[in-house]
Every structure is written in C-alpha cells, then in structure tokens.
DRENDOLUM-296029 format. One line per field, with one value per atom (N, C-alpha, C): atom name; x, y, z; residue number from 1; chain; residue in three letters. Coordinates in pm, 1 decimal, m for minus. Layout:
<sites>
atom = [CA | ...]
xx = [X | ...]
yy = [Y | ...]
zz = [Z | ...]
nr = [NUM | ...]
kette = [A | ...]
rest = [ALA | ...]
</sites>
This chain:
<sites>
atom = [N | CA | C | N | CA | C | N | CA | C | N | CA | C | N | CA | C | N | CA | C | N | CA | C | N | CA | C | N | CA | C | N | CA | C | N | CA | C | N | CA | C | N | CA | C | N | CA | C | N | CA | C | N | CA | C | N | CA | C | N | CA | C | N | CA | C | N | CA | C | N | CA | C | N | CA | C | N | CA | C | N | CA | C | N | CA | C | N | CA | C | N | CA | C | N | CA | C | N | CA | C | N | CA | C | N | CA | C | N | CA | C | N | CA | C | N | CA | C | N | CA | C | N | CA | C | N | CA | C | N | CA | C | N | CA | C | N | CA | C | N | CA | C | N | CA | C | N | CA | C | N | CA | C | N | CA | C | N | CA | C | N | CA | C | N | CA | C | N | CA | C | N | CA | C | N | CA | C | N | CA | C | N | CA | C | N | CA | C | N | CA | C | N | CA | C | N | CA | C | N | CA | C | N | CA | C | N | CA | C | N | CA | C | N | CA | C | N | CA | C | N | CA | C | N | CA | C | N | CA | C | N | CA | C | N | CA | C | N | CA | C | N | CA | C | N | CA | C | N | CA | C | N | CA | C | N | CA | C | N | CA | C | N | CA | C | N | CA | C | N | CA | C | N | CA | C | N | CA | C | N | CA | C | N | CA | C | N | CA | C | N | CA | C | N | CA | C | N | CA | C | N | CA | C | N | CA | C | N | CA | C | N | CA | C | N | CA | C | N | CA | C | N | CA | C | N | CA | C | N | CA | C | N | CA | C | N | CA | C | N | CA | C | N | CA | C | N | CA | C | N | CA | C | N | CA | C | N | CA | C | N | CA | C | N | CA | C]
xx = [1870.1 | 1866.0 | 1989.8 | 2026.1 | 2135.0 | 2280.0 | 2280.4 | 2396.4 | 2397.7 | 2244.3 | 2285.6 | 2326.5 | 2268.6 | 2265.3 | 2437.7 | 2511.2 | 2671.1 | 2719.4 | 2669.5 | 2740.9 | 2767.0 | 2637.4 | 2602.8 | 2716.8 | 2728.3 | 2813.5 | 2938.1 | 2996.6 | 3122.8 | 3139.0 | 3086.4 | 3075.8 | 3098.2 | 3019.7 | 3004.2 | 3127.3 | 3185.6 | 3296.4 | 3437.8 | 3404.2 | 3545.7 | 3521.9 | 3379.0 | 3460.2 | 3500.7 | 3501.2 | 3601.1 | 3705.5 | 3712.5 | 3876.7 | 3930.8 | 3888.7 | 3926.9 | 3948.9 | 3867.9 | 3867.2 | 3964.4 | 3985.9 | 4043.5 | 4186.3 | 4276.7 | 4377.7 | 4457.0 | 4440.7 | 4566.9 | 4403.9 | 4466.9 | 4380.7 | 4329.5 | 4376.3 | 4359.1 | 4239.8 | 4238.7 | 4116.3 | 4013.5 | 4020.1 | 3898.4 | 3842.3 | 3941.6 | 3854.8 | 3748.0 | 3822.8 | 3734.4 | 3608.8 | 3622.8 | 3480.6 | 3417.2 | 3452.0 | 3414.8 | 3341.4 | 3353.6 | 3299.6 | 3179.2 | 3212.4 | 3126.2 | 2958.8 | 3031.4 | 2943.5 | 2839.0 | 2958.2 | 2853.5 | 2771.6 | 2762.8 | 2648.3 | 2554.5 | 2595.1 | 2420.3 | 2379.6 | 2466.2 | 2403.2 | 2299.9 | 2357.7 | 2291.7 | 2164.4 | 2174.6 | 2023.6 | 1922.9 | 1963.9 | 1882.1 | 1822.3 | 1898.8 | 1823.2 | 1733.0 | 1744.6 | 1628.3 | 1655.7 | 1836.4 | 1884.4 | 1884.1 | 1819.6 | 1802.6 | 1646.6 | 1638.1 | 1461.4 | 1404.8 | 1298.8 | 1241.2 | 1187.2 | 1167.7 | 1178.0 | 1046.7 | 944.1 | 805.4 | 766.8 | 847.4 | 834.2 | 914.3 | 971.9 | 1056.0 | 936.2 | 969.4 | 852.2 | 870.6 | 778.4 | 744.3 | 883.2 | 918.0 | 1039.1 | 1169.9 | 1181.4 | 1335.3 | 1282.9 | 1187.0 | 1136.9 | 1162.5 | 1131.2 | 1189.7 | 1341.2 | 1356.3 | 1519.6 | 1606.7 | 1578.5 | 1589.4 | 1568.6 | 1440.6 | 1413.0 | 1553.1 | 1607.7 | 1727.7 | 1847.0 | 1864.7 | 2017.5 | 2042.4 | 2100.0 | 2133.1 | 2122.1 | 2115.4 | 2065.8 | 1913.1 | 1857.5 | 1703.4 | 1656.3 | 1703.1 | 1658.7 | 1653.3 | 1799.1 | 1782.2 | 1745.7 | 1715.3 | 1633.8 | 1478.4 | 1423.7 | 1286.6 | 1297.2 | 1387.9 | 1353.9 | 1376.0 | 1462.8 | 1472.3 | 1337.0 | 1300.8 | 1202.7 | 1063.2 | 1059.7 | 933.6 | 943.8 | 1122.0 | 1123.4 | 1077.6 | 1088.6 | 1057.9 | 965.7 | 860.0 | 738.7 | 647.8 | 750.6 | 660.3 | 658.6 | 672.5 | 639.4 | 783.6 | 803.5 | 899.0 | 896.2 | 1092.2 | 1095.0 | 1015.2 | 1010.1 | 939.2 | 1073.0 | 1066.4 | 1128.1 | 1185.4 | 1148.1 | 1188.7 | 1330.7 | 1330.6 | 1422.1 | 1569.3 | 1494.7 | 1647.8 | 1677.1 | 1589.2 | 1703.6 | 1775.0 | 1731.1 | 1798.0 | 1944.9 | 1909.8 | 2061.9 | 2101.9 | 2083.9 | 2151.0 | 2209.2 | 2144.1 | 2222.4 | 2335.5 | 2299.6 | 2436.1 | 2548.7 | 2521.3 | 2603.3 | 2712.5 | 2617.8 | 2697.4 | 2770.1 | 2707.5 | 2787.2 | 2900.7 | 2833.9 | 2976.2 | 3131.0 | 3074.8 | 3198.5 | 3283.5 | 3189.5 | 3226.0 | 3295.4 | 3254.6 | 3319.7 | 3482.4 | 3450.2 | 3569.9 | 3682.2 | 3620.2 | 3734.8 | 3794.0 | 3740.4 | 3870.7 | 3870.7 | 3827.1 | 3939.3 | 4015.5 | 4039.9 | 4178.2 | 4252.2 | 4389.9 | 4500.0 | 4585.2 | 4716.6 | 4764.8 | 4914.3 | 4943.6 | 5024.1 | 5144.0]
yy = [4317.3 | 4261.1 | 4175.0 | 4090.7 | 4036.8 | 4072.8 | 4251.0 | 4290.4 | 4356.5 | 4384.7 | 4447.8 | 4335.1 | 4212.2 | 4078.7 | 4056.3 | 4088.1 | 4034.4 | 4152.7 | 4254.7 | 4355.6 | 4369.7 | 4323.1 | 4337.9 | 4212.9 | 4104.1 | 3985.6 | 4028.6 | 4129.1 | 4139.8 | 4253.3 | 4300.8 | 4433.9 | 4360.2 | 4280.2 | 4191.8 | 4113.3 | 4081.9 | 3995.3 | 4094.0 | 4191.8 | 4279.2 | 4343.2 | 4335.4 | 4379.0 | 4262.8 | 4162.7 | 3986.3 | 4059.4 | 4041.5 | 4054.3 | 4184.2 | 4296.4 | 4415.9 | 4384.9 | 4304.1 | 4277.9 | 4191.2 | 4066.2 | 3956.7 | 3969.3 | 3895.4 | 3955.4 | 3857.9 | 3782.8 | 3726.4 | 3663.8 | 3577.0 | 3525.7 | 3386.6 | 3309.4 | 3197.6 | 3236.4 | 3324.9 | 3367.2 | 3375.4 | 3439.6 | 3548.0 | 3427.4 | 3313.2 | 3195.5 | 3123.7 | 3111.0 | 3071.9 | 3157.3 | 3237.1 | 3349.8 | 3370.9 | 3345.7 | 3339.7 | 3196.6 | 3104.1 | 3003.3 | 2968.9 | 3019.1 | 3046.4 | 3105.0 | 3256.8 | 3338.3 | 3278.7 | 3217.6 | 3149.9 | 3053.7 | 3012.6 | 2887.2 | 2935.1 | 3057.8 | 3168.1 | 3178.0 | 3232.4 | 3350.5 | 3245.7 | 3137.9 | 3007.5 | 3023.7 | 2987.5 | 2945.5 | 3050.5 | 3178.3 | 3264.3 | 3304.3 | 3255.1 | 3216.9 | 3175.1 | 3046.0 | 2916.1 | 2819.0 | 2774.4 | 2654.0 | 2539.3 | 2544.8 | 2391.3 | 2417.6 | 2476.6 | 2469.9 | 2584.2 | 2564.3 | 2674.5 | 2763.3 | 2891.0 | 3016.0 | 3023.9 | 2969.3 | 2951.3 | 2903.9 | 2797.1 | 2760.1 | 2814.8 | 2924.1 | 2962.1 | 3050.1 | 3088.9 | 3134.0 | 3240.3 | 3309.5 | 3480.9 | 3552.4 | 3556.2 | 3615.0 | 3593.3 | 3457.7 | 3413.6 | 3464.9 | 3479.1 | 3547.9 | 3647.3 | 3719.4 | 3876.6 | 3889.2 | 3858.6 | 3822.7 | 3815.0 | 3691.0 | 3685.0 | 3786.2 | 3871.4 | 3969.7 | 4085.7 | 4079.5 | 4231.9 | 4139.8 | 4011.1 | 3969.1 | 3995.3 | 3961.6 | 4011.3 | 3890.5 | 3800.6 | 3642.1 | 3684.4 | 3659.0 | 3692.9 | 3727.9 | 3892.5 | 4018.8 | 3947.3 | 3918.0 | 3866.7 | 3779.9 | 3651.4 | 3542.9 | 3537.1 | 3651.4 | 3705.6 | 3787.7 | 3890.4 | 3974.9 | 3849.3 | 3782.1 | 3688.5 | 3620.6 | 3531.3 | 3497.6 | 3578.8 | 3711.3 | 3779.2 | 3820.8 | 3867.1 | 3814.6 | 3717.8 | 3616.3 | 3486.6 | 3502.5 | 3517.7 | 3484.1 | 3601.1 | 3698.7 | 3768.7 | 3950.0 | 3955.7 | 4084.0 | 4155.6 | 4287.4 | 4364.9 | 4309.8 | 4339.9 | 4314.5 | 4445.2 | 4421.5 | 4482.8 | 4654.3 | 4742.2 | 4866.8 | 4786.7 | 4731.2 | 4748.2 | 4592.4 | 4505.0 | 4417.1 | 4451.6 | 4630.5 | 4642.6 | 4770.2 | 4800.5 | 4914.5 | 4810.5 | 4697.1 | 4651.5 | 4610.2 | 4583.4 | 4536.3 | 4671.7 | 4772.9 | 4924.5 | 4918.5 | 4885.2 | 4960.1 | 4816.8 | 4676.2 | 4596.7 | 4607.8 | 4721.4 | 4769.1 | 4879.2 | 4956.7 | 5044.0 | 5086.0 | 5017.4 | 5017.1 | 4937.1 | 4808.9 | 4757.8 | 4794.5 | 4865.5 | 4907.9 | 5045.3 | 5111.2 | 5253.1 | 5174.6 | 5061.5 | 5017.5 | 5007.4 | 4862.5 | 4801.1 | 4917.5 | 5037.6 | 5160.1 | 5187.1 | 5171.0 | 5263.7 | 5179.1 | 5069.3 | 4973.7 | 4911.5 | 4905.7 | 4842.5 | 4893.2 | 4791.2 | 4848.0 | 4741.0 | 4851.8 | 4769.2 | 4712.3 | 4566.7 | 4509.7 | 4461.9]
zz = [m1039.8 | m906.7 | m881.0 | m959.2 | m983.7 | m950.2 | m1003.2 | m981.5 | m839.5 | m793.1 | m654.8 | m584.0 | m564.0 | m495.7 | m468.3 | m565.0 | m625.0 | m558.7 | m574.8 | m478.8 | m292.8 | m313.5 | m143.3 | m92.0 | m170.5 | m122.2 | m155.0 | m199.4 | m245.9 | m113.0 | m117.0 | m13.0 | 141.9 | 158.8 | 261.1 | 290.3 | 184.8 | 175.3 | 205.4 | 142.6 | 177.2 | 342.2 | 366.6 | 549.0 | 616.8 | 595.5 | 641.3 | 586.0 | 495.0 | 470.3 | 511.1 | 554.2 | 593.2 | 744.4 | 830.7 | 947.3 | 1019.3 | 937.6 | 981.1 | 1008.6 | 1041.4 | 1079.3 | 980.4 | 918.1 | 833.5 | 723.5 | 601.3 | 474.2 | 566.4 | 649.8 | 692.3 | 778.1 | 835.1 | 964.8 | 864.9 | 761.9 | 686.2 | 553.3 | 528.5 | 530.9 | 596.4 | 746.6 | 857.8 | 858.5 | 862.7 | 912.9 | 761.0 | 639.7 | 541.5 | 501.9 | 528.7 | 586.3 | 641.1 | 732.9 | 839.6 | 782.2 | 751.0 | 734.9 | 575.5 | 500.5 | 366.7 | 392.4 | 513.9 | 580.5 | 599.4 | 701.9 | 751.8 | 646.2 | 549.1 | 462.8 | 371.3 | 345.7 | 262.3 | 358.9 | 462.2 | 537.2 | 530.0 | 560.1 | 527.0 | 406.4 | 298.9 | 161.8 | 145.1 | 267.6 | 204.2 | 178.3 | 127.5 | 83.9 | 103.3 | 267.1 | 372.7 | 383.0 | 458.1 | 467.7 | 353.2 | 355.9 | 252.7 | 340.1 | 265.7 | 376.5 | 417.6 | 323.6 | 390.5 | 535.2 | 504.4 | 647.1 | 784.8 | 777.2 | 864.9 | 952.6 | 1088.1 | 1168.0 | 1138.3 | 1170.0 | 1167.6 | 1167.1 | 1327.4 | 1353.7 | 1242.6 | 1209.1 | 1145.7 | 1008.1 | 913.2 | 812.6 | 827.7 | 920.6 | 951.9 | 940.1 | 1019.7 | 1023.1 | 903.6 | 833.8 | 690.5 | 591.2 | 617.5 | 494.5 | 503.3 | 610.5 | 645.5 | 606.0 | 561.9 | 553.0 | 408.1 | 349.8 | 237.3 | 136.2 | 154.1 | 100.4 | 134.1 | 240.2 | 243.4 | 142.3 | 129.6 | 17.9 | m91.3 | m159.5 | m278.0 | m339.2 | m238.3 | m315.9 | m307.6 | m226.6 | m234.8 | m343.1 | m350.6 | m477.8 | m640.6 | m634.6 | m755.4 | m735.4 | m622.5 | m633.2 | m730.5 | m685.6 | m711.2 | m856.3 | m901.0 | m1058.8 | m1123.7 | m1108.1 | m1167.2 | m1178.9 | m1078.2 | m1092.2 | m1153.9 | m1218.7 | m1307.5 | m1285.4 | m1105.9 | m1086.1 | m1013.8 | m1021.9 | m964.1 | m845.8 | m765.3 | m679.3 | m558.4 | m445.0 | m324.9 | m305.7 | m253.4 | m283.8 | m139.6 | m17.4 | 60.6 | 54.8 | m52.4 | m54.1 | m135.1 | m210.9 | m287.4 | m178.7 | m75.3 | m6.3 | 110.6 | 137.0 | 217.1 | 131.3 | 38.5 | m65.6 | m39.3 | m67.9 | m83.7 | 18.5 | 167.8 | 278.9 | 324.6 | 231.0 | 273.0 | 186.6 | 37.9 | m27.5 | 35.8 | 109.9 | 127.6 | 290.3 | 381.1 | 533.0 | 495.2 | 415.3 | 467.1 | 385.2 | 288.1 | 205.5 | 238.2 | 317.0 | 403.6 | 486.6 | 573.6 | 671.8 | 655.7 | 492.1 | 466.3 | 431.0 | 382.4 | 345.2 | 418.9 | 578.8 | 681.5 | 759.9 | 756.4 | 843.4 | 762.4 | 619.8 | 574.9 | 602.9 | 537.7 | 622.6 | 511.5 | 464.9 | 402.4 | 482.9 | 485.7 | 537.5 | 449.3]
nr = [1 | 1 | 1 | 2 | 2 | 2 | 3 | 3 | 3 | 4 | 4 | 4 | 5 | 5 | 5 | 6 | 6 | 6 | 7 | 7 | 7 | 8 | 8 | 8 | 9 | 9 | 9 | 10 | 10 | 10 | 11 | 11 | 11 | 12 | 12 | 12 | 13 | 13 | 13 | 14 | 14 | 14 | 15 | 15 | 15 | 16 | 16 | 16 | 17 | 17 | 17 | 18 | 18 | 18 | 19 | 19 | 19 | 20 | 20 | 20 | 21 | 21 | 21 | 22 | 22 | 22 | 23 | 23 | 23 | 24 | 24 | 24 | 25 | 25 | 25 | 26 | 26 | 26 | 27 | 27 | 27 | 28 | 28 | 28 | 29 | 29 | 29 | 30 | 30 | 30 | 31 | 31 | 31 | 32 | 32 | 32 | 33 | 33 | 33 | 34 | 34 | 34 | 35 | 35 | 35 | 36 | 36 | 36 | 37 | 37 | 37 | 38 | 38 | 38 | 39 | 39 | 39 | 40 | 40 | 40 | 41 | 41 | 41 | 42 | 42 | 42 | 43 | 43 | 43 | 44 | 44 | 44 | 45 | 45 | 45 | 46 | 46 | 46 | 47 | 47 | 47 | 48 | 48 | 48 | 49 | 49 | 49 | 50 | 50 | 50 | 51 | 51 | 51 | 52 | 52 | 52 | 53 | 53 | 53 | 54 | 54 | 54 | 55 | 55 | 55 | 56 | 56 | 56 | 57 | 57 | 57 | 58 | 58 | 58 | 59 | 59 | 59 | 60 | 60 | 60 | 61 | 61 | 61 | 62 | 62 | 62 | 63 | 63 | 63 | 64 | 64 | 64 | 65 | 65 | 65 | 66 | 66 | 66 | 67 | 67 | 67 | 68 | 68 | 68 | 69 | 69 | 69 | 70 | 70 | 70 | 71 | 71 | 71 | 72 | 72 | 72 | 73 | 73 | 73 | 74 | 74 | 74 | 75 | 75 | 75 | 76 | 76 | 76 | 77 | 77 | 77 | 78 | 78 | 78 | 79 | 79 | 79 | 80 | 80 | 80 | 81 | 81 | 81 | 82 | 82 | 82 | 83 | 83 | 83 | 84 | 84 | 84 | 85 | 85 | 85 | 86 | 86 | 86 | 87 | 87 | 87 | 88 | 88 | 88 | 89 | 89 | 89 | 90 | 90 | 90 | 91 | 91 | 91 | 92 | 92 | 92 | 93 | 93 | 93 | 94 | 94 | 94 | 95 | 95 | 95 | 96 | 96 | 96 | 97 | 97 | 97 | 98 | 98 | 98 | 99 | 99 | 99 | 100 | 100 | 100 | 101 | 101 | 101 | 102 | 102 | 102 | 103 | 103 | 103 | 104 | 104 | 104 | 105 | 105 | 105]
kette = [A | A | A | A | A | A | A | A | A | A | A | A | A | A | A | A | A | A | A | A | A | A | A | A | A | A | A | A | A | A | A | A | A | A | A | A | A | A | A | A | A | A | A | A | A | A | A | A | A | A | A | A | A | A | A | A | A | A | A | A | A | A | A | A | A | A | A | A | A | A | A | A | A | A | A | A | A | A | A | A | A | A | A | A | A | A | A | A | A | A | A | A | A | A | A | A | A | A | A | A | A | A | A | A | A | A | A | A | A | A | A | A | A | A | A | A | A | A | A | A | A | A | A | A | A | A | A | A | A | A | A | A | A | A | A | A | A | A | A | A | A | A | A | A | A | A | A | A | A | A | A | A | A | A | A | A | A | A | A | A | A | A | A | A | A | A | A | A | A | A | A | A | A | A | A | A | A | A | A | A | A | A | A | A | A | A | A | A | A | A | A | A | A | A | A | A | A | A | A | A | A | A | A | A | A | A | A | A | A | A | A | A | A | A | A | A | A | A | A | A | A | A | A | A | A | A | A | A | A | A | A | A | A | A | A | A | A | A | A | A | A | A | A | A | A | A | A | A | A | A | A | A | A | A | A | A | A | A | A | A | A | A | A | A | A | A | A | A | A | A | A | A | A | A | A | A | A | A | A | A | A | A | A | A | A | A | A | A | A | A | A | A | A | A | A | A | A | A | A | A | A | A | A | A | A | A | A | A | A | A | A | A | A | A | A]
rest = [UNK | UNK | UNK | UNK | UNK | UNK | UNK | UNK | UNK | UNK | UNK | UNK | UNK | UNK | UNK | UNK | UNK | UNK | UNK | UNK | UNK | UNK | UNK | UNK | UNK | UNK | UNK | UNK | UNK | UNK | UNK | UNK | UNK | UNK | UNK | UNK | UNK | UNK | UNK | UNK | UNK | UNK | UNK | UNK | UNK | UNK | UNK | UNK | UNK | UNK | UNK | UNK | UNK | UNK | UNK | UNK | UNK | UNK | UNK | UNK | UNK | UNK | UNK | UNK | UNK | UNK | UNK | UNK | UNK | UNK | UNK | UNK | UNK | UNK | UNK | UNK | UNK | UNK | UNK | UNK | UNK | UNK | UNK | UNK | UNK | UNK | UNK | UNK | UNK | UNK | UNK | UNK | UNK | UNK | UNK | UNK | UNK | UNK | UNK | UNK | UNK | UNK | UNK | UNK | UNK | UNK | UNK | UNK | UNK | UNK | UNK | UNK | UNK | UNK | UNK | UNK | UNK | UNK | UNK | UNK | UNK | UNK | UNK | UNK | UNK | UNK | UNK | UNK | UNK | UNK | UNK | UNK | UNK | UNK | UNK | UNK | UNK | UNK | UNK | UNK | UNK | UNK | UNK | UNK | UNK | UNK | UNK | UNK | UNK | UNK | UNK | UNK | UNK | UNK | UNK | UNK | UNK | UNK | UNK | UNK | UNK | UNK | UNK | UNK | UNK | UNK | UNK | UNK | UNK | UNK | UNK | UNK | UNK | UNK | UNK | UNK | UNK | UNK | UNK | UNK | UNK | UNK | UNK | UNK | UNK | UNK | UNK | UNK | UNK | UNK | UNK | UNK | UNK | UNK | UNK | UNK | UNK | UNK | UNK | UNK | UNK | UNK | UNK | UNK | UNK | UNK | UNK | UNK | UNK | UNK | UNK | UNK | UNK | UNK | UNK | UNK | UNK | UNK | UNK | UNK | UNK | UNK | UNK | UNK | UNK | UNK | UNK | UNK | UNK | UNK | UNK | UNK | UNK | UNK | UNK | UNK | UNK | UNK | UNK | UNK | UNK | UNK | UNK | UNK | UNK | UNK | UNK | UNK | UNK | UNK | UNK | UNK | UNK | UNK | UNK | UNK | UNK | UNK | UNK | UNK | UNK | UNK | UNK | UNK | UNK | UNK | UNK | UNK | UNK | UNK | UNK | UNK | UNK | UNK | UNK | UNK | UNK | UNK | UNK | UNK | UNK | UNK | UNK | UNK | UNK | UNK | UNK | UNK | UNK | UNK | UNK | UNK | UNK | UNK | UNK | UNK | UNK | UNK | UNK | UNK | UNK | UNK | UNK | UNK | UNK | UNK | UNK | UNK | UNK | UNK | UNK | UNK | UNK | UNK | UNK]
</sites>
C-alpha cells in the first residue's frame, strides 16, 4: 500500500512539474496542492468528523485513499479494493498525462 500511496504522489507531482511553466511556479502550486492533499488525509481535522459529502470527496483524492487504506492496515484488515483502484487510476492519468505534456526546455 505504501508503494502505491508514493506512486500516486510522485505521479501527481510530475503533472505540476510537466504543467508549470518554470520550477518557481511548480513550487507554488506544489505547495499549494501539499496543503489539500494534507487535509484530505485528515492531518487538521480527523476524517471522522468530516461530513458525508467531504468524506466522499476525500475517499477519490489520493491522500484520502491512502490513509484509509493504511488506516485499515493497522488495524489488522486488508485495504478496501475500491481505495487501491482509486490509487491505480491517480497512478496512472496522471502519468499518461505528465508523458505528453512534457516538454523538454
């Protein structure tokens, strides 16, 4: 779970940098984007308490997925099929993505 978790964020991370237009922008939006991605974890509030909808929300981000699927490790049992295809599909759009919009400068 671990290694999909590291993937999906690396994957994630290379369409910023495939996108951005110089290293200084793709900080900014890298930034940025490591705040959501923190909250949707759980890191400020705990995800229990998040309402219906933002739980939902959360389960499709890619922080969501994986600290529910670690969560459900810990505590003993396999993760849910539907928290490692969401890792699968933030593995793999965004790295199809990052392939053809780079651009080497």
């Amino acid at each position: 779970m671990t290694v999909l978790a590291l993937a999906a964020f690396l994957c994630v991370g290379s369409i910023v940098a495939a996108l951005t237009a110089n290293p200084r922008m793709a900080s900014g939006v890298g930034t940025v984007l490591t705040f959501v991605l923190w909250f949707f974890a759980g890191m400020w509030v705990p995800r229990t308490l998040f309402p219906e909808l933002l739980g939902r929300i959360a389960d499709l981000t890619p922080s969501g997925a994986a600290s529910a699927a670690m969560l459900q490790a810990m505590h003993g049992s396999w993760p849910a099929l539907a928290q490692v295809c969401v890792l699968l599909v933030w593995i793999i759009v965004p790295a199809v993505l990052a392939a053809r919009a780079f651009r080497w400068e």
